[in-house]
C-alpha positions as CSV (number, residue, x, y, z in Angstrom):
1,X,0.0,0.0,0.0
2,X,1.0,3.9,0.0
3,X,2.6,5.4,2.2
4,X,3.2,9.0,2.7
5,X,6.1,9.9,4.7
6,X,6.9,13.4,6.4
7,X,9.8,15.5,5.2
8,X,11.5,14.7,8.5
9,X,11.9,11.0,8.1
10,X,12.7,11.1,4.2
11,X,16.6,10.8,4.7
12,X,15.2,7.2,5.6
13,X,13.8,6.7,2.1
14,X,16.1,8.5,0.1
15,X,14.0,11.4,-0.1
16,X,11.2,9.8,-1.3
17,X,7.8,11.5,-0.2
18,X,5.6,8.6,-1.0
19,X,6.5,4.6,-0.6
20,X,5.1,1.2,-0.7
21,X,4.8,-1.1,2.4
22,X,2.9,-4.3,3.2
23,X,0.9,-5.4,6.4
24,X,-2.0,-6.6,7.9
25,X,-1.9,-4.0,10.7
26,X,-0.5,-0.6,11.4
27,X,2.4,-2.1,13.5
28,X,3.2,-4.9,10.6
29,X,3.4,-2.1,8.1
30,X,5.5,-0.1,10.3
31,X,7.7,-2.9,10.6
32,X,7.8,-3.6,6.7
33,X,9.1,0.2,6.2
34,X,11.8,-0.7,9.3
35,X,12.5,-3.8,7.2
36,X,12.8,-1.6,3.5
37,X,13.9,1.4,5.5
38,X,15.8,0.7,8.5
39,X,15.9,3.3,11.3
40,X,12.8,4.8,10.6
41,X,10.5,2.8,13.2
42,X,12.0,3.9,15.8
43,X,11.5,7.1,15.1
44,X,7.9,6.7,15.5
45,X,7.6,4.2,17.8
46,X,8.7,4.4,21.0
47,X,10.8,1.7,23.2
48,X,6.6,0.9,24.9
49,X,5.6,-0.1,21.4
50,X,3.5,3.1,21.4
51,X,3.1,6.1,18.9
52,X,5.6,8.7,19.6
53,X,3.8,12.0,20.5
54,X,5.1,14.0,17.7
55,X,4.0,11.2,15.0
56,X,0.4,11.1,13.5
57,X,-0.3,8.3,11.5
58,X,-3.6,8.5,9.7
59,X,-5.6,5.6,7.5
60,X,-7.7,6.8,4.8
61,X,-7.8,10.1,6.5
62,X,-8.5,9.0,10.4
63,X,-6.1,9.6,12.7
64,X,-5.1,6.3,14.4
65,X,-3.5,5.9,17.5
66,X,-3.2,1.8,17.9
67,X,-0.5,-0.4,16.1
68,X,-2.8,-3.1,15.8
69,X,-5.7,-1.3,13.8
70,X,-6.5,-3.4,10.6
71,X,-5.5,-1.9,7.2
72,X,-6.1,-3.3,3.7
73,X,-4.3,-2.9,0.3
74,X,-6.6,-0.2,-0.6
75,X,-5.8,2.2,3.0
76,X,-3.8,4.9,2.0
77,X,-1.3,5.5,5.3
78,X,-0.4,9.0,5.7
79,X,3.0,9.5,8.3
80,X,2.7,13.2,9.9
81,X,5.6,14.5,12.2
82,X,4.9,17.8,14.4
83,X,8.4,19.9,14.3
84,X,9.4,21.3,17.7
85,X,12.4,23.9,18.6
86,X,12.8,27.6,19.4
């Protein structure tokens, strides 16, 4: 499935603003990117297996907050990363 990744996390693809991943879940399709893209996981996920608080991660336009939600080929995933600083 598609995958759109946030500006922040595309030194992980290459640069590449939108990607393919598998899985039957959020989590597994996290996992897949880790797998195609290593490093990037844990960026989102946190060492509790949890959504990092800057990471949005949105299926077919609903924000979703649990790794085991069930996706389909046809989900599009959309990755957001808040930006923080001063």
């Amino acid at each position: 499935m598609r995958v759109s990744v946030p500006s922040p996390l595309r030194s992980y693809t290459g640069g590449l603003a939108e990607v393919e991943a598998a899985g039957r879940t959020v989590g597994e399709l996290l996992s897949d990117l880790d797998r195609r893209y290593p490093g990037i996981r844990f960026r989102m996920i946190d060492e509790q297996d949890r959504i990092r608080p800057h990471i949005r991660v949105f299926v077919g336009g609903v924000q979703e907050f649990s790794l085991g939600r069930t996706i389909t080929s046809e989900d599009e995933i959309q990755i957001l990363q808040a930006l923080s600083g001063g």
